[in-house]
Each structure stands twice: as structure tokens, then as C-alpha cells.
C-alpha positions as CSV (number, residue, x, y, z in Angstrom):
1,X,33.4,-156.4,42.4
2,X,31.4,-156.0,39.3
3,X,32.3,-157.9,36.6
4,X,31.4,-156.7,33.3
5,X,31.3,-158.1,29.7
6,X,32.4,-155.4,27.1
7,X,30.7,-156.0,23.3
8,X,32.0,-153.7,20.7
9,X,33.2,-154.2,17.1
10,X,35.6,-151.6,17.3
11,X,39.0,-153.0,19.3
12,X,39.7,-149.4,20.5
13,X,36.2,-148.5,21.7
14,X,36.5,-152.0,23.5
15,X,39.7,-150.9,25.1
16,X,38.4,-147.5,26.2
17,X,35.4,-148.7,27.5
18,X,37.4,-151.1,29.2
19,X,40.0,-149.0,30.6
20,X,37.2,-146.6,31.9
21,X,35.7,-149.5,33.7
22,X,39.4,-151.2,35.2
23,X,40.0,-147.3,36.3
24,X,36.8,-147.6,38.6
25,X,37.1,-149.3,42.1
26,X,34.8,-151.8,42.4
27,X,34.6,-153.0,38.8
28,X,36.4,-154.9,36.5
29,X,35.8,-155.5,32.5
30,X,36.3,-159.6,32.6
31,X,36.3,-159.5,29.6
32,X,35.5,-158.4,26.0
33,X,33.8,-159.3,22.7
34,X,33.9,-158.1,19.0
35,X,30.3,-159.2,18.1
36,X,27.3,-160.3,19.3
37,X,27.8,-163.9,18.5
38,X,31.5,-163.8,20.0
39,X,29.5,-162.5,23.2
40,X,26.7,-165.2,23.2
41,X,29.8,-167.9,23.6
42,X,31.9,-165.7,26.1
43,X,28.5,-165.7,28.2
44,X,27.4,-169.2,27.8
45,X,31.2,-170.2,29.7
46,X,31.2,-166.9,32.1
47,X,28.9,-165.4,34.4
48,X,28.6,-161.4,34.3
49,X,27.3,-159.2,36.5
50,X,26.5,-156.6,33.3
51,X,27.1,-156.7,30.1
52,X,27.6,-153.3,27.9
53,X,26.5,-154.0,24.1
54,X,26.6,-152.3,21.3
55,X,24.0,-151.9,18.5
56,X,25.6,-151.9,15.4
57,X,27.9,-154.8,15.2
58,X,28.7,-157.5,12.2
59,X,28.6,-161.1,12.1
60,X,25.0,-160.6,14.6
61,X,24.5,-157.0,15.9
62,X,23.3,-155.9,19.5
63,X,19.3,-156.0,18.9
64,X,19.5,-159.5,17.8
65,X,22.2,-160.8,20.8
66,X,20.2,-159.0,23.1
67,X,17.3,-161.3,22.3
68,X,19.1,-164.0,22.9
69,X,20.8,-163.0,26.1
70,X,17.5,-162.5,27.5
71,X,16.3,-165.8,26.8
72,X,19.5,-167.6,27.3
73,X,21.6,-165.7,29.7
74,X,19.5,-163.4,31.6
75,X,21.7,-160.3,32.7
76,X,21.5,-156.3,33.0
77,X,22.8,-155.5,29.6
78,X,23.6,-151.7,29.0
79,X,22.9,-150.7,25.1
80,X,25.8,-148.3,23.8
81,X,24.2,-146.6,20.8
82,X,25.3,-143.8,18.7
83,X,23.6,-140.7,19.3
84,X,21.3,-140.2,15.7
85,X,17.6,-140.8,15.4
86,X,18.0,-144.4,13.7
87,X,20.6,-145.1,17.1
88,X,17.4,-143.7,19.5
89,X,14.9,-146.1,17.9
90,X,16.4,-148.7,18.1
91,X,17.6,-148.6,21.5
92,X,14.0,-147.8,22.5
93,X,13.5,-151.1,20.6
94,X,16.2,-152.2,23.1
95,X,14.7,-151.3,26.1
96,X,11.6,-153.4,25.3
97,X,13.2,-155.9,24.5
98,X,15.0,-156.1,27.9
99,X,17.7,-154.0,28.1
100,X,17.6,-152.1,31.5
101,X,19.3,-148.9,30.1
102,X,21.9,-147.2,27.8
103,X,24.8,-144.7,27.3
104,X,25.1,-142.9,23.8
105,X,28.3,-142.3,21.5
106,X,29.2,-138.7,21.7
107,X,30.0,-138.8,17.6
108,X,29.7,-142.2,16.2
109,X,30.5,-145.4,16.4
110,X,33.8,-144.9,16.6
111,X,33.9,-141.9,19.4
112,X,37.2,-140.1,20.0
113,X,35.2,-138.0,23.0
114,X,34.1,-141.1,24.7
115,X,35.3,-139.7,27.9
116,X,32.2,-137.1,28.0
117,X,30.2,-140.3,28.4
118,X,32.5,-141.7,31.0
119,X,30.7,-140.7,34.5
120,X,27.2,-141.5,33.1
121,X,29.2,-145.2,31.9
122,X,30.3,-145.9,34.9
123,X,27.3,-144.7,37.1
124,X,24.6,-146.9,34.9
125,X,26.7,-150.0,35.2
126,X,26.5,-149.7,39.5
127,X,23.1,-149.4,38.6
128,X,22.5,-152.1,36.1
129,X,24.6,-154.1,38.7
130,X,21.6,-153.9,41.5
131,X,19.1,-154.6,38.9
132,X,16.3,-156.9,40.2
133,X,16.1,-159.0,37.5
134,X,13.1,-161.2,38.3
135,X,11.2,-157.7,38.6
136,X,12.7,-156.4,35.5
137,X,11.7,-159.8,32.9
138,X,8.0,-159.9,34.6
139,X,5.7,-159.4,31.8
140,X,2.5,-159.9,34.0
141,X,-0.3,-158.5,32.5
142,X,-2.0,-155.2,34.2
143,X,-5.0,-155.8,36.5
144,X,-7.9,-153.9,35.5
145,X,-8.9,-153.2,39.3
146,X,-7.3,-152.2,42.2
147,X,-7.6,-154.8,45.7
148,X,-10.0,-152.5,47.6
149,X,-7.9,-152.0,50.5
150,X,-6.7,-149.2,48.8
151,X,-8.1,-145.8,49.6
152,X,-7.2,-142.1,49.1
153,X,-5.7,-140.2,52.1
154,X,-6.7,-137.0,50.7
155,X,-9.3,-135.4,48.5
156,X,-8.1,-134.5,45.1
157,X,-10.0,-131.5,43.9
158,X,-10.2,-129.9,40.3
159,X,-6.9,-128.8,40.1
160,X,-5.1,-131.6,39.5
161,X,-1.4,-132.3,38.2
162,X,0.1,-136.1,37.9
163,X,4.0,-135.8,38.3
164,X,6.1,-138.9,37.7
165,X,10.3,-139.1,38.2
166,X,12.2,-142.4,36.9
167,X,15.4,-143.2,36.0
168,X,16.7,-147.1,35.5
169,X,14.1,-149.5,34.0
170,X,12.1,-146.1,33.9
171,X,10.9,-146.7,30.2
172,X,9.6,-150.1,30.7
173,X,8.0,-148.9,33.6
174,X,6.1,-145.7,32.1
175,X,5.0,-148.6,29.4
176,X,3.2,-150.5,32.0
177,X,1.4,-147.1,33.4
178,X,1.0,-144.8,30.7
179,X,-0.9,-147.1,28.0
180,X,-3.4,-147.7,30.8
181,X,-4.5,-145.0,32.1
182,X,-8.0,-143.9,30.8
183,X,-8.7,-141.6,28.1
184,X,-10.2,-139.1,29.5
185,X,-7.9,-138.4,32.2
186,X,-8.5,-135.5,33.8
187,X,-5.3,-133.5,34.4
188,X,-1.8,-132.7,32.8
189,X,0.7,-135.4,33.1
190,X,4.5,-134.1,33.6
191,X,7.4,-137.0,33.5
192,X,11.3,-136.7,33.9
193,X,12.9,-139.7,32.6
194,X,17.1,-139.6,33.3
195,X,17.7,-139.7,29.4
196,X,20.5,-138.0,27.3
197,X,19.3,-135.7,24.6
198,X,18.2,-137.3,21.4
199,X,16.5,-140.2,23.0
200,X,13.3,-138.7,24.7
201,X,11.5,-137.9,21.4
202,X,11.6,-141.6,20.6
203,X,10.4,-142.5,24.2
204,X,7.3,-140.2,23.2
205,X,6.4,-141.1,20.3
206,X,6.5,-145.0,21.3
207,X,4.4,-144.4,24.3
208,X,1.8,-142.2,22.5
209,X,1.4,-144.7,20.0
210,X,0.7,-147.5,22.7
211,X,-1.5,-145.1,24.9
212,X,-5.1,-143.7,24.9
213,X,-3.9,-140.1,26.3
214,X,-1.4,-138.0,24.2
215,X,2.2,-138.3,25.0
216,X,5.2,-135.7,23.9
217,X,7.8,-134.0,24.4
218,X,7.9,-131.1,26.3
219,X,8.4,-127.9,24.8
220,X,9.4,-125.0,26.4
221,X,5.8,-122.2,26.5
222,X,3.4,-124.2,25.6
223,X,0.2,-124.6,27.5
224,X,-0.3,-128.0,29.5
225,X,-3.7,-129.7,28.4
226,X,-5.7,-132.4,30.3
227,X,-5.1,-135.7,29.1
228,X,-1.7,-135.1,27.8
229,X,1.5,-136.5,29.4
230,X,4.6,-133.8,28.8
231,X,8.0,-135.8,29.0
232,X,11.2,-133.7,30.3
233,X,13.4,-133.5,26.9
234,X,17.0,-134.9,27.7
235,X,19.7,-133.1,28.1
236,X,17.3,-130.3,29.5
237,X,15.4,-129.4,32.9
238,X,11.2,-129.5,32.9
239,X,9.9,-127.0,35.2
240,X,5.9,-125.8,35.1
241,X,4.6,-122.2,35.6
242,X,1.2,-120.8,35.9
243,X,0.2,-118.0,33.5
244,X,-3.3,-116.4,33.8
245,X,-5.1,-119.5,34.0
246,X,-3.2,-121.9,32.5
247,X,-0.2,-124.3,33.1
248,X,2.4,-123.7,31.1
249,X,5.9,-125.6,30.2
250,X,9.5,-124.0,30.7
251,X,12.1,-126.0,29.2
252,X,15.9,-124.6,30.4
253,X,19.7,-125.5,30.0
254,X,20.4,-124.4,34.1
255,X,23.3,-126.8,35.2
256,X,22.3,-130.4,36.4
257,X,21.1,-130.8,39.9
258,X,23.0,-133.3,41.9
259,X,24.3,-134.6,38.1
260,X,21.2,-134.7,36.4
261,X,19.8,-132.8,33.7
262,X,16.6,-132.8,33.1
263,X,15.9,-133.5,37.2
264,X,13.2,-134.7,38.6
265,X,13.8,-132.6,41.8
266,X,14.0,-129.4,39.2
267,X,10.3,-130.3,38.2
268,X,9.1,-131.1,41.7
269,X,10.4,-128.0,43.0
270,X,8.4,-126.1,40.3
271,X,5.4,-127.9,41.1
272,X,5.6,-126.9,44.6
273,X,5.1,-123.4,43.8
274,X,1.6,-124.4,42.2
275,X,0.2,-124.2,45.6
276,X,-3.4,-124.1,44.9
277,X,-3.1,-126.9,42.8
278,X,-3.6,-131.0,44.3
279,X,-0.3,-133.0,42.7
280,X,-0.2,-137.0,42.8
281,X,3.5,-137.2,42.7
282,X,5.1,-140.8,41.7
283,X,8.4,-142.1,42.3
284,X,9.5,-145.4,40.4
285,X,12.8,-147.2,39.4
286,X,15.7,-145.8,39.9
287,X,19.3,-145.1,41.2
288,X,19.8,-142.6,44.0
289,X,17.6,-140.1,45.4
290,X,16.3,-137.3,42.5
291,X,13.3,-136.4,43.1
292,X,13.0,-137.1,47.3
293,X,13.7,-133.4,48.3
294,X,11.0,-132.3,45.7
295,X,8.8,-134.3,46.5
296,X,8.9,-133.2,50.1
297,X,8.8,-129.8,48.9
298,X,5.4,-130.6,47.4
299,X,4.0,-132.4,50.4
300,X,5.1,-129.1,52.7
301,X,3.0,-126.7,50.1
302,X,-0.1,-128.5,48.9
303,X,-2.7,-131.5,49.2
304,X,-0.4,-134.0,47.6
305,X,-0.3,-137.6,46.7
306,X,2.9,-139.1,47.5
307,X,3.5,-142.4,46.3
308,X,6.2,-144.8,45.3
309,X,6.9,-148.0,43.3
310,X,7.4,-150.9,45.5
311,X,10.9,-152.8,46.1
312,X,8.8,-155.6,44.8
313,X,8.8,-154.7,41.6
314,X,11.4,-151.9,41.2
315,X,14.0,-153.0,38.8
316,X,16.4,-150.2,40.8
317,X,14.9,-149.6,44.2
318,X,16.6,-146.4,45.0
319,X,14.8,-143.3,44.2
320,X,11.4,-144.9,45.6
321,X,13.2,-145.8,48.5
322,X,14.5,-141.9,49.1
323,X,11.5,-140.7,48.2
324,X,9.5,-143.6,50.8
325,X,12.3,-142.6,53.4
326,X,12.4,-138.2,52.9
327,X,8.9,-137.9,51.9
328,X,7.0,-140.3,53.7
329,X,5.0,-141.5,50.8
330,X,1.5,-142.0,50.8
331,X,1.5,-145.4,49.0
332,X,4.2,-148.2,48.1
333,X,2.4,-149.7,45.1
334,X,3.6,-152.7,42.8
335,X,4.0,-151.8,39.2
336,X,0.5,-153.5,38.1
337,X,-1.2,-151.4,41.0
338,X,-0.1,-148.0,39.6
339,X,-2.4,-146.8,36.6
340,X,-5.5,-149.0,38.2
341,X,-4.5,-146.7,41.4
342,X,-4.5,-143.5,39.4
343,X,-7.4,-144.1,37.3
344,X,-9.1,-144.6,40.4
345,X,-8.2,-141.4,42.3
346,X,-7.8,-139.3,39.3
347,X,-11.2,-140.6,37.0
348,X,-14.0,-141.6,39.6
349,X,-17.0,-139.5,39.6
């Protein structure tokens, strides 16, 4: 049973969060709090297995309880944010701060339609609830080297693409990759992130400002460059074409695959088609198994690079694990062993 803490100002978004949670075999909201001092008490007499929180609160709102939940009560917390630019940024701010993810208000804090958010509620709480939480709070700095032991199974040639699928913990984890990979890397970077619409912009733009290559949104026809990482805007697939000579971005509203939109399966499958191209495909924290079957795809149609986080330091070890399983992946790397691993196979003369 997963026992959940539900934080809300608003007494009927507590009780239909609550209800949607009690209506779910296999979890139960324990218990509920108006604020994020009210929570701070409920948590210092209670153990939870999650705790959903929202951001804009009286008294002491979410950013600032979450701060001291981390310190003091270390637990997966699951941001509920309204779904504006001022809600994205600060739940990005929320996700650094150690939040392993978020759902978003359909209309406000007070959200009459929160049952379009329901699924997505209840499938990021399971999630949250198999949270490695030692994994998730290390905030080990990145090795500039990787152990030599590690070698390339295959040669990479000039045609290079970098792929990357995440999901839970997924922003965190792109922060400990993208920022250090070198400048002048040498091919287009494409990244699904499982993300609502409304959010990804402000992934972006946080990550470019940390990082020495260029990270944005994808838009849909524009030309991929070298050096520049395109992430899959939410709420929408990310596939890649070729045109003449160039790589170029197609951004679409098809359905969700397997109940995600954008997919990382979708942009994989794409990639597959690219077959005179050499893809390093990477698989990190996640729940379920998006992006396995694309991955395979790639291996079955190129010289590609398969490799996956490790359970070591995958906050969700799922989708590394399907991918590890279905796609016999190259490499299991720890999280600190990624970008040294990339910059190596991607930047050595």
C-alpha cells in the first residue's frame, strides 16, 4: 500500500486529489494538509511513502516546505503546479531543489477538470513510490574522466546523432549530462523528456543557461545543428527527418504511444529510418518501458550505441531496465559516467 500525504490550500482540491488516490488499489491518501507548515508537523509524526504538494500555498508555500522536507523528512514529493509560465518556473525550481516530479492544474489553482490530470496523478505517484532516494539526493560532483575500462564497441563515423529518452528524475538527470558535455560537440542532440505541455520551454531554457552547447525546444521544420540539443515540446511527439542534406525537426499532435505524448519510442523509431546515420541512443530514469522497442529498432538498422543509466543511480530504474533487457544495451553507466563517456566517444580526435 502507498501511503500518501496530500498538501493543498484548497479543501476541495485536497478532497479530489484524495478521492482520486483512495479510488486506486494499492494506495491510500493517509492523510492531508492545508499548508506547507501544517505538512512539515503531519510529516515530522508520520511516515509517507509520497507526498503530493502544492506550490502556491499560505502561511509557507510548496517551494519553501519542499526545502525543508528534503532536509528534514526526505521523501518523493510530487509538485502540483498550475499550468502558466510563473507555475513552470517554479516547479523547474522544484525539481532542483529535489522534487522527483509533477502533475499540472488543468485551469488554476482551483481546477474543476482535475480529472484530465487523474491517470498521469495516479501513474507518477507508483512512480515516485519506487524512487531510489539515496540515488535521487546524491549531489556528487561529475568526474572529469572516464575509468579506462571503458571502450567503444563500435566506430562512430561522421554522421552522428545523440538521442536521449527520460521520464522520472529525468530533469535532474539531463542537468548532470547536458552542462558537461564539451562545446564543441559534434552532432545534433534530440531529448524526449515525459513532460505536459507548458513545462519543456522552461526545462530548456534552465539547461541552456547551465550548459556550454545550445539547448531548446524543438520546433517543428527547423534544421538540426551540431552542438545543439532539441528537447521534445510536451504535450507533442519529436520525430527527425532527412531533407537534402540536412536533419530536420517534425513536431506532431499523432495520439500518444503506449500513453505518452511526446514518446520516446516515436523519436527512436524516426531515428531508425536515418540509416546511414551512427546514433548513441541513451536510456535514463524512468517508469516503464518507452523507448525499449525504439531503441531496438535503431540497433536492427544502423551502427548504434546503446546505452543505459545504471540501477545504481537511477532514481526510477524502469525504462533503463527495458531498454537493458529488449535492446541489449551497449553500456550500463552511472550517472557521473555518462557525459565523460559521451565526450569521449563523440569529441576524441
Amino acid at each position: 500500500m502507498i501511503n500518501v500525504l496530500v498538501v493543498d490550500d484548497s479543501a476541495f482540491m485536497r478532497k479530489l486529489i484524495s478521492d482520486f488516490i483512495n479510488e486506486h488499489p494499492g494506495m491510500k491518501a493517509n492523510d492531508t494538509a492545508r499548508n506547507g507548515k501544517d505538512a512539515l508537523q503531519k510529516l515530522t509524526k508520520h511516515k509517507y511513502d509520497v507526498v503530493t504538494l502544492d506550490i502556491e500555498m499560505p502561511e509557507m508555500g510548496g517551494l519553501e516546505a519542499l526545502t525543508h522536507i528534503m532536509n528534514d523528512h526526505p521523501c518523493p514529493v510530487i509538485m502540483v503546479s498550475s499550468l502558466t509560465q510563473e507555475g513552470a518556473e517554479q516547479t523547474m525550481q522544484a525539481m532542483e531543489e529535489g522534487a522527483v516530479d509533477f502533475v499540472g492544474k488543468p485551469s488554476g489553482a482551483i481546477s474543476l477538470d482535475l480529472h484530465l490530470i487523474k491517470e498521469d496523478l495516479i501513474f507518477k505517484i507508483e512512480a515516485a513510490a519506487k524512487v531510489n532516494m539515496s540515488a535521487h539526493l546524491n549531489k556528487k560532483t561529475i568526474p572529469g574522466r572516464l575509468p579506462a575500462k571503458k571502450t567503444l564497441p563500435h566506430k562512430i563515423e561522421e554522421k552522428k546523432i545523440l538521442a536521449i529518452g527520460t521520464s522520472t528524475g529525468g530533469p535532474k538527470a539531463l542537468q548532470n549530462v547536458l552542462p558537461c558535455l564539451e562545446r564543441n560537440f559534434p552532432a545534433p542532440i534530440f531529448i524526449v523528456q515525459h513532460m505536459p505541455p507548458a513545462f519543456t520551454e522552461s526545462l530548456a531554457k534552465r539547461l541552456d543557461h547551465l550548459s556550454s552547447i545550445s539547448i531548446k525546444e524543438a520546433v517543428d521544420g527547423e534544421v538540426a545543428k551540431k552542438g545543439t540539443a532539441y528537447i521534445a515540446p510536451g504535450g507533442k511527439h519529436l520525430k527527425v527527418r532527412k531533407m537534402g542534406m540536412s536533419l530536420v525537426n517534425e513536431v506532431t499532435n499523432a495520439p500518444p504511444l503506449n500513453g505518452h505524448r511526446p514518446s520516446v519510442d516515436v523519436l527512436f523509431s524516426s531515428l531508425a529510418e536515418l540509416k546511414e546515420y551512427h546514433t548513441a541512443a541513451l536510456i535514463m530514469t524512468g517508469m516503464g518501458s518507452d523507448g525499449a522497442k525504439g531503441l531496438l529498432e535503431i540497433k536492427k538498422n544502423q551502427s548504434c550505441l546503446a546505452v543505459a543509466e545504471s540501477k545504481k543511480t537511477a532514481v526510477v530504474y524502469g525504462m533503463p531496465k527495458a531498454a537493458a533487457n529488449t535492446a541489449e544495451t551497449d553500456y550500463n553507466l552511472d550517472l557521473d559516467e555518462i557525459a565523460p563517456f559521451l565526450n569521449q566517444q563523440f569529441c576524441r580526435t
